[in-house]
PAPAVEX-606183 format. One line per 5 residues: number of its first residue (from 1); their letters; for each residue z, x, y of C-alpha. Coordinates in Angstrom, 1 decimal, always signed. Last residue first. Example, Ala and Ser with C-alpha at 12.3 -4.5 7.8 and 13.67 -1.06 7.14 Angstrom:
BEGIN
2) SA) +7.1,+13.7,-1.1; +7.8,+12.3,-4.5
//
This chain:
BEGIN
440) XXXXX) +23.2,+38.6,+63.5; +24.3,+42.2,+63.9; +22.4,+44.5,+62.6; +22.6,+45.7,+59.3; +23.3,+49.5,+59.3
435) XXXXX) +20.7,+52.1,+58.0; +21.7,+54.6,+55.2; +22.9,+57.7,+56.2; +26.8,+57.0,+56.7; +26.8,+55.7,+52.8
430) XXXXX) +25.1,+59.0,+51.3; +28.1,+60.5,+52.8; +30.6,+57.5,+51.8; +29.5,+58.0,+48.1; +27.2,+55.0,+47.1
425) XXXXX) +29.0,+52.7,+44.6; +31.2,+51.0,+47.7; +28.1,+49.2,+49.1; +28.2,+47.4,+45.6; +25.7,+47.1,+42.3
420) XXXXX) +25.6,+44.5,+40.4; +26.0,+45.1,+36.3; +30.1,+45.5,+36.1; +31.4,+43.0,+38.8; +28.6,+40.6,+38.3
415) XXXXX) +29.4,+40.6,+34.2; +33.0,+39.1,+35.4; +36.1,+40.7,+35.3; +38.9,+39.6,+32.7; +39.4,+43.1,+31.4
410) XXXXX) +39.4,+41.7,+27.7; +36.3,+39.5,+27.8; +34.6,+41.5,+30.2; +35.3,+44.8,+28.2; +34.3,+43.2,+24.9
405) XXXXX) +30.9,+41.9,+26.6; +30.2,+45.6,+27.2; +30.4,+46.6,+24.2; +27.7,+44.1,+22.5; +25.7,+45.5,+25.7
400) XXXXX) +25.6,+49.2,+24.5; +25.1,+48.4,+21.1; +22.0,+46.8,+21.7; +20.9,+48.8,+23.9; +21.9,+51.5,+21.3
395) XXXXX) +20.0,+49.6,+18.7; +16.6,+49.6,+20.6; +16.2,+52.7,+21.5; +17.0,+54.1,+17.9; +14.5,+51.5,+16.5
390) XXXXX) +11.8,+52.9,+19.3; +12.7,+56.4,+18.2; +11.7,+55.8,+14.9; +8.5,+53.9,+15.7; +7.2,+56.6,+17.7
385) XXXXX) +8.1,+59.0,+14.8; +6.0,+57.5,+12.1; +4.8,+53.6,+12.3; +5.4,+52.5,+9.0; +7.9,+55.1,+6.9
380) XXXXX) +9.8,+55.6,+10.3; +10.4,+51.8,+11.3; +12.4,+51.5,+8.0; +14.1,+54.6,+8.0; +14.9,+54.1,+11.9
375) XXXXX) +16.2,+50.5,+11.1; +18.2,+50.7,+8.4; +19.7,+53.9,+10.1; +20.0,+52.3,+13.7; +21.3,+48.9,+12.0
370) XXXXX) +24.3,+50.8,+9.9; +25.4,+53.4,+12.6; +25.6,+50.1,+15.2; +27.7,+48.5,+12.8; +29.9,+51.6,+12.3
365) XXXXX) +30.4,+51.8,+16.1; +31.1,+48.7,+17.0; +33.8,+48.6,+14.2; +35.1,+51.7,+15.2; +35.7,+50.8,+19.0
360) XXXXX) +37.9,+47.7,+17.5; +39.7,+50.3,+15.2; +40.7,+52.2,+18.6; +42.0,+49.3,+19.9; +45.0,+51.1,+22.6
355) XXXXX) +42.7,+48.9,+25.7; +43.4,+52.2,+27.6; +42.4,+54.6,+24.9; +40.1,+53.3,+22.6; +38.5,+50.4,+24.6
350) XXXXX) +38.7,+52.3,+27.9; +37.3,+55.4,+26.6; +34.4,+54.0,+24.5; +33.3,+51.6,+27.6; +33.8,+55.0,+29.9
345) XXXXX) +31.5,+56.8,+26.9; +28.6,+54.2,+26.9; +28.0,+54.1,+30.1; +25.5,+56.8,+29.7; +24.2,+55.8,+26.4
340) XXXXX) +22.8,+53.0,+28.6; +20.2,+55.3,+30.5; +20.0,+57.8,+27.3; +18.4,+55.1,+25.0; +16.4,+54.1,+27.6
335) XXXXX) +14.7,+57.3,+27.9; +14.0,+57.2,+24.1; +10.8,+55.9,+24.6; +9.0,+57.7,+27.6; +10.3,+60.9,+25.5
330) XXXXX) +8.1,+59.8,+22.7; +5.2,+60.2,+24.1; +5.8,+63.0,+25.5; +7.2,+65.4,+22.3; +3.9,+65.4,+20.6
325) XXXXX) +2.7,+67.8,+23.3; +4.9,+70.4,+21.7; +2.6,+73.1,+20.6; +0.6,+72.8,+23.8; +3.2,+74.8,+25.4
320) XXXXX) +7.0,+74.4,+26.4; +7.4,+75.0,+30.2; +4.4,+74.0,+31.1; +3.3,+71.0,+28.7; +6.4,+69.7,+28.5
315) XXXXX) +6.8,+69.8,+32.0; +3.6,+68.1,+32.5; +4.4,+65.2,+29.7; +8.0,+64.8,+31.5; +7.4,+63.8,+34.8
310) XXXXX) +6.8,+60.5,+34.9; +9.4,+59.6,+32.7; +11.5,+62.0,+34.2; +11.2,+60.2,+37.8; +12.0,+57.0,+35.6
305) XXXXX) +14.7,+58.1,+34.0; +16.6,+59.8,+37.2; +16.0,+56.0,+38.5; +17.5,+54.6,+35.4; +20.5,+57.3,+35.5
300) XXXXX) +21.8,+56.4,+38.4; +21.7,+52.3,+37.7; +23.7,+53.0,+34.8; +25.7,+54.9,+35.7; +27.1,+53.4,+38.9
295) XXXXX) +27.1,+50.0,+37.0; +29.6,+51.2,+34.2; +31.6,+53.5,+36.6; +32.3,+50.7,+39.0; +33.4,+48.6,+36.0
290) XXXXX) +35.6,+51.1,+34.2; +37.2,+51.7,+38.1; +38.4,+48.6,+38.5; +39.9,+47.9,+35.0; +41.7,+51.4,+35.3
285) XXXXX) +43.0,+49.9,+38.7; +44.2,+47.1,+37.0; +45.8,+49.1,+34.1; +47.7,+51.5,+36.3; +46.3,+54.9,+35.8
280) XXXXX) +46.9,+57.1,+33.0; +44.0,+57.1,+30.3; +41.3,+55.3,+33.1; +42.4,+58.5,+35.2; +42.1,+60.9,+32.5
275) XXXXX) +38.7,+59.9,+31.5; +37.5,+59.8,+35.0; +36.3,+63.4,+35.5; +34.4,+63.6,+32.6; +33.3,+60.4,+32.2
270) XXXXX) +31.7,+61.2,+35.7; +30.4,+64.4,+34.7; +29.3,+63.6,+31.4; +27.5,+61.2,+33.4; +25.8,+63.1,+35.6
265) XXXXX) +25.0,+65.6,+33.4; +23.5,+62.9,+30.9; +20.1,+63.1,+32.3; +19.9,+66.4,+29.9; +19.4,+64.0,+27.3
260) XXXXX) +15.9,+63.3,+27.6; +14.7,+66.8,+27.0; +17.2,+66.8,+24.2; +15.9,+63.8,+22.8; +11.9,+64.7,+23.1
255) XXXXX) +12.8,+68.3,+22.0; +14.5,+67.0,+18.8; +11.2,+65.2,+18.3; +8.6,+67.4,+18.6; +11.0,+70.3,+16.5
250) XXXXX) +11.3,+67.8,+13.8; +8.0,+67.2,+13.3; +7.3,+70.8,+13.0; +10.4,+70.9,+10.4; +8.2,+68.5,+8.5
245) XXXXX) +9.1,+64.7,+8.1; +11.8,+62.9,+5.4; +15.1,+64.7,+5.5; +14.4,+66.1,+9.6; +13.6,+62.7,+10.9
240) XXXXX) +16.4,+60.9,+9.2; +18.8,+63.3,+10.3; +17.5,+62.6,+13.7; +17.3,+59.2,+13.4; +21.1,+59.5,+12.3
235) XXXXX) +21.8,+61.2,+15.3; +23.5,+58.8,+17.7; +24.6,+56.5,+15.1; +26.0,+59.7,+13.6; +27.8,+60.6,+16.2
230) XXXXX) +29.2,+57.6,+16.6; +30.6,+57.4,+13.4; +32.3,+60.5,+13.4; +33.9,+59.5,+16.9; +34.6,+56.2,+15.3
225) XXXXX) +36.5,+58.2,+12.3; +38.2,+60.4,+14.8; +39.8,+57.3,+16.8; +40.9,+56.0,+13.1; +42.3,+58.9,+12.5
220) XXXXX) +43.9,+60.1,+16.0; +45.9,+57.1,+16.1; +47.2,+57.6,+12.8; +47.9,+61.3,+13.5; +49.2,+60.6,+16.5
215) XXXXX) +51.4,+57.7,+15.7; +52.8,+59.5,+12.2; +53.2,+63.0,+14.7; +55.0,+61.4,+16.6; +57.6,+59.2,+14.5
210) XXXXX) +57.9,+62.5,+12.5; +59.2,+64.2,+16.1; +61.5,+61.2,+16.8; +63.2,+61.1,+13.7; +64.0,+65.0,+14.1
205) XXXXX) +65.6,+64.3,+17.7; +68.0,+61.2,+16.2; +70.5,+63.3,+16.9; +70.0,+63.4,+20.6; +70.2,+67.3,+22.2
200) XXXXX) +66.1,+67.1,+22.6; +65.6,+71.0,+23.7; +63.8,+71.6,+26.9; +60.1,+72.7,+27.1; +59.6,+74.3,+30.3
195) XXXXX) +56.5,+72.2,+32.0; +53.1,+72.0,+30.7; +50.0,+73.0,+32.2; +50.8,+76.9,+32.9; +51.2,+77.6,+29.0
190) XXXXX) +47.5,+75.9,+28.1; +45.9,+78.3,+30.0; +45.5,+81.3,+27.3; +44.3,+78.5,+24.8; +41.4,+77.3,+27.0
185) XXXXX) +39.9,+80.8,+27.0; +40.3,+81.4,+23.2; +38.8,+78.2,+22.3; +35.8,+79.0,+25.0; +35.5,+82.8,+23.7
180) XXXXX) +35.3,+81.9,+19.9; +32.9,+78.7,+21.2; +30.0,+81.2,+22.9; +31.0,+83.2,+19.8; +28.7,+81.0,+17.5
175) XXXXX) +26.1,+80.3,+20.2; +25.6,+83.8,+19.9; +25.2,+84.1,+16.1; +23.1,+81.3,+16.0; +20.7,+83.1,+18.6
170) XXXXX) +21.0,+86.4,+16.2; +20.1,+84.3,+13.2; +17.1,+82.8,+14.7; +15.7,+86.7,+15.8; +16.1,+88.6,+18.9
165) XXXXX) +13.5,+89.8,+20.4; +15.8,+92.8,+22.5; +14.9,+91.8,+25.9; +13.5,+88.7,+26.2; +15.0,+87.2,+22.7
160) XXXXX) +18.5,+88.5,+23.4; +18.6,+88.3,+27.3; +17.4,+84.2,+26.8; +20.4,+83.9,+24.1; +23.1,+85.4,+26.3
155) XXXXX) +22.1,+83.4,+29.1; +23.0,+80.1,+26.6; +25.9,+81.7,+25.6; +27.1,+81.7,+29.6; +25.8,+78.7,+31.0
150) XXXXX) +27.6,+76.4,+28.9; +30.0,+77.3,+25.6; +31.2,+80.2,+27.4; +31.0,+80.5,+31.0; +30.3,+76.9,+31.8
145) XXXXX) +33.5,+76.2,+29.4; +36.0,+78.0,+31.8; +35.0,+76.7,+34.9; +35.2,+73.6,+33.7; +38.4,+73.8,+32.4
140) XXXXX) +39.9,+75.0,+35.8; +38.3,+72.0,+38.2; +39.5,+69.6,+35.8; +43.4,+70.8,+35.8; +44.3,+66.9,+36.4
135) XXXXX) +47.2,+66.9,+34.1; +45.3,+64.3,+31.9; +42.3,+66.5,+31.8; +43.1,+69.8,+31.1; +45.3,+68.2,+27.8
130) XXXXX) +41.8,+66.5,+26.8; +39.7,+69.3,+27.0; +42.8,+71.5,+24.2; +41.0,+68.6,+21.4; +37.4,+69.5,+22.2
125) XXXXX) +38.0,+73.3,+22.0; +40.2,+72.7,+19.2; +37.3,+71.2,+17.5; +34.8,+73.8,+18.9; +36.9,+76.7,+17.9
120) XXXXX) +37.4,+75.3,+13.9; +33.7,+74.5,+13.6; +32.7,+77.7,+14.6; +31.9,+79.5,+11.2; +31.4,+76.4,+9.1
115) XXXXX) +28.6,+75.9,+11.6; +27.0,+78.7,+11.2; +26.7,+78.8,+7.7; +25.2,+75.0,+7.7; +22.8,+76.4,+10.3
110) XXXXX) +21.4,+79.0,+8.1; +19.4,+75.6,+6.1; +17.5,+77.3,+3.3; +20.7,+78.2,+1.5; +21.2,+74.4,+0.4
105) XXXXX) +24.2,+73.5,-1.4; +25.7,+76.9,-0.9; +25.7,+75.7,+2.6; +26.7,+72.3,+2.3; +29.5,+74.2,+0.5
100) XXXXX) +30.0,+76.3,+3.9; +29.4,+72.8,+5.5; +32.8,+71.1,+4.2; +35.4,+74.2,+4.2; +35.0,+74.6,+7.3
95) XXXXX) +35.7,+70.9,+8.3; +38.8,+71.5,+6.3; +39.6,+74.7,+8.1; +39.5,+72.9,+11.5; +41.2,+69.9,+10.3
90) XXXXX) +45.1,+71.6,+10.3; +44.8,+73.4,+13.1; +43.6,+70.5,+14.7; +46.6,+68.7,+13.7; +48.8,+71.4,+14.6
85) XXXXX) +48.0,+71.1,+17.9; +47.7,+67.9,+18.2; +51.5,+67.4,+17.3; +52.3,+70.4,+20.0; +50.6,+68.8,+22.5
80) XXXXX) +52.2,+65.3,+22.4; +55.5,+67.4,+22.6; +54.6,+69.3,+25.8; +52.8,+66.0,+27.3; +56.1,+64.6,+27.1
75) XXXXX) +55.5,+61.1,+26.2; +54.7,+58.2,+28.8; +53.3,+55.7,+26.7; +50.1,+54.9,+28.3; +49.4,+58.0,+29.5
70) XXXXX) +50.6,+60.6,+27.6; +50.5,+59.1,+24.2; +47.5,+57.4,+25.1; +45.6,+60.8,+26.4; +46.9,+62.7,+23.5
65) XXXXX) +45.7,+60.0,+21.1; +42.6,+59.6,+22.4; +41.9,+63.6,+22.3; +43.1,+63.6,+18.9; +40.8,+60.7,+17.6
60) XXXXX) +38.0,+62.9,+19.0; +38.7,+65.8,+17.5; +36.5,+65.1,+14.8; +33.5,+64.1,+17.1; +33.4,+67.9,+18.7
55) XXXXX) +33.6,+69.0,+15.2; +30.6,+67.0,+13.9; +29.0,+67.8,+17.3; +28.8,+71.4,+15.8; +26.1,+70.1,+13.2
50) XXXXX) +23.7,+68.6,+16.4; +24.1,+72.1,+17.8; +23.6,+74.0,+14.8; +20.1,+71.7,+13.9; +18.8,+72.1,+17.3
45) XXXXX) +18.6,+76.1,+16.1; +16.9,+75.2,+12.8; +14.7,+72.9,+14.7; +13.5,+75.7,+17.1; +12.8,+77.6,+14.5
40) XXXXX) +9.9,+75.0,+13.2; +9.2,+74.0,+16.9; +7.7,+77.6,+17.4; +9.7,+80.3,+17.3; +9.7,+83.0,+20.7
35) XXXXX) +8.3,+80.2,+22.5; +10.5,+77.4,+21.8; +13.4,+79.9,+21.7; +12.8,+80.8,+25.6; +12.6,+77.3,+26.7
30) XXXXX) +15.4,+76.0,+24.7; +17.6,+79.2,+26.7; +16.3,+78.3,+30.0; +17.1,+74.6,+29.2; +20.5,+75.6,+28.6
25) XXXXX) +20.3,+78.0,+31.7; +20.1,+75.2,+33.7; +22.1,+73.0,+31.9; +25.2,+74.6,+32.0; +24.4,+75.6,+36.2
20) XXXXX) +24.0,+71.4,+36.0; +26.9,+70.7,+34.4; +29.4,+73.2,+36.5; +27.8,+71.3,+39.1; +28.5,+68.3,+37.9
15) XXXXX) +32.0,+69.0,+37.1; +32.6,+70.0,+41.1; +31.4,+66.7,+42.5; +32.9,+64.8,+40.5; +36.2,+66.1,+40.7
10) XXXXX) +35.2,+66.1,+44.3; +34.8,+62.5,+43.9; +38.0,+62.0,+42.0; +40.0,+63.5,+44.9; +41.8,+66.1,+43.1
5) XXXXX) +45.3,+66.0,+41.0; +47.5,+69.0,+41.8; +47.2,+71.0,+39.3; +49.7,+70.5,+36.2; +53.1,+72.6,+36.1
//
């Protein structure tokens, strides 16, 4: 049987401080390979992590398509798991098979290696999430990724290089079981989320289960493809970057985006936590909540952006050396980027999942691929990295509001409900403190 479901702001509550603990040591590990290799190692490193996203993205379209299936049609979530099961068994050794020849393509890249190594855990990783999710067993999955995948490898990489020096190839090594232990972890639960399996006595049983699997796996193609193709609209300045610049340009701006991107703890933990609820919920309330999400986000992360924006040169300067003073300007500039990124995801979910248009949410998201990479190559050749990272800003605002005019067209609310923000946005602790107007 599922957990009992949780408030969703102690869901919240609890996800963001797994989040946080991740990110902690996360930038304790970044920290402690800066210094041990210099931006040029660092970027091999970055590159693993931006690599493994592939797989993250690939199961994707099976996430969406467990959470439909389960929420929106009301399928056993023992026989939607079984079909995305053996779909991601079935893409994990393909994606494999993909970067080892990238690797034999190009030895000088270890990452490629790597990657084929743990591509297979992190996409069943990503695919087993979803399942924890839509039977509300939030508060057990992310206990178990901030021990592997989170706080855990990322520990295991600052004891390595303080204690024992470890090299490039060790850290990749770690990062690479970090997702073993995570796939392994979330599989030894999945028995306790799903009720007995009983036997389908109706002849028609074995039409059924090929009906399944064609939804899912269609559904979960053309949800995986957009996940693809997100990713690399949100990394195809980087790729960019890394084909045409140094590996010491690289390294300044990798550290800019993933300096930048740790404001996204508070909304991975809110997308996090509402996911399954916008998946399952009655459609009005998942309208509701879409919007109040939307402006929360933002407007959270805009203030966290400016405190970082200010910020950010001395930290960089501390934490990372005079090596990577190139990395501030450029953080000021793709700050914005991350503040509407944010919102991004609950837009994604509801338009894919909820909304059931998953080839809507890949047509934004190949057109937005296509501008950022015309424009980041073109803005890169004249005005170097600062002009690449303005062209990435720009397209994902872009992108973001394009998005967003779909929802209110489709949801029926109006742009006030989803860019104002309400009394009901601050949590009712934070509420209690804040002075009362008096009466007239």
């Amino acid at each position: 049987m599922s957990s009992a479901p949780r408030s969703l702001a102690r869901s919240i509550a609890h996800t963001l401080g797994t989040i946080v603990l991740a990110q902690g040591a996360q930038i304790l590990a970044g920290i402690a390979t800066a210094r041990a290799f210099g931006p040029a190692g660092k970027g091999i490193i970055s590159y693993m992590g931006i690599f493994l996203g592939f797989a993250v993205a690939s199961a994707d379209g099976i996430r969406n398509a467990i959470a439909y299936q389960i929420g929106n049609e009301r399928i056993a979530p023992a026989r939607v798991w079984a079909t995305a099961r053996t779909l991601a068994f079935t893409l994990g050794p393909i994606g494999s098979l993909f970067f080892a020849g990238l690797y034999l393509h190009d030895r000088t890249q270890p990452a490629f290696a790597f990657v084929a190594f743990a591509f297979p855990f992190a996409l069943y990783l990503q695919a087993v999430n979803m399942l924890y999710l839509v039977r509300h067993a939030i508060a057990k999955i992310n206990v178990q990724n901030v021990w592997t995948v989170g706080a855990g490898s990322s520990l295991a990489i600052v004891i390595a290089i303080v204690a024992v020096h470890a090299s490039v190839i060790a850290v990749l090594s770690i990062t690479f079981l970090g997702y073993v232990a995570a796939a392994l972890w979330a599989a030894l639960g999945v028995r306790a989320l799903l009720p007995a399996r009983t036997d389908d006595a109706s002849a028609d049983r074995n039409d059924a289960r090929v009906s399944l699997v064609r939804e899912q796996a269609a559904f979960g193609l053309k949800g995986g493809l957009s996940a693809i193709v997100t990713l690399l609209a949100l990394r195809v300045d980087i790729l960019i970057v890394g084909s045409t610049l140094s590996r010491v340009e690289l390294g300044l701006y990798t550290t800019a985006i993933a300096l930048a991107e740790l404001l996204l703890a508070l909304s991975r933990s809110v997308t996090w936590a509402t996911t399954g609820r916008i998946s399952t919920d009655d459609r009005a309330d998942a309208i509701v909540l879409t919007a109040r999400v939307v402006r929360s986000l933002i407007y959270g992360l805009a203030a966290s952006a400016l405190v970082m924006g200010l910020a950010g040169p001395w930290a960089i300067s501390l934490f990372y050396g005079n090596r990577f003073a190139g990395s501030a300007p450029l953080l000021a500039i793709v700050l914005p980027r991350v503040v509407f990124y944010s919102a991004d995801g609950v837009l994604a979910a509801f338009i894919a999942i909820r909304q059931g248009r998953p080839g809507v949410q890949f047509a934004y998201e190949l057109a937005t691929l296509v501008v950022c990479a015309a424009s980041t190559y073109a803005a890169l050749g004249r005005y170097g990295l600062r002009g690449a990272a303005i062209a990435a800003t720009s397209t994902f605002v872009i992108a973001f509001f394009a998005k967003l005019a779909y929802f209110v067209h489709v949801s029926g609310v109006g742009w006030p409900a989803v860019l104002i923000p309400r009394s009901e946005d601050v949590p009712p602790r934070l509420r209690a403190l804040l002075p009362k107007p008096r009466p007239t």
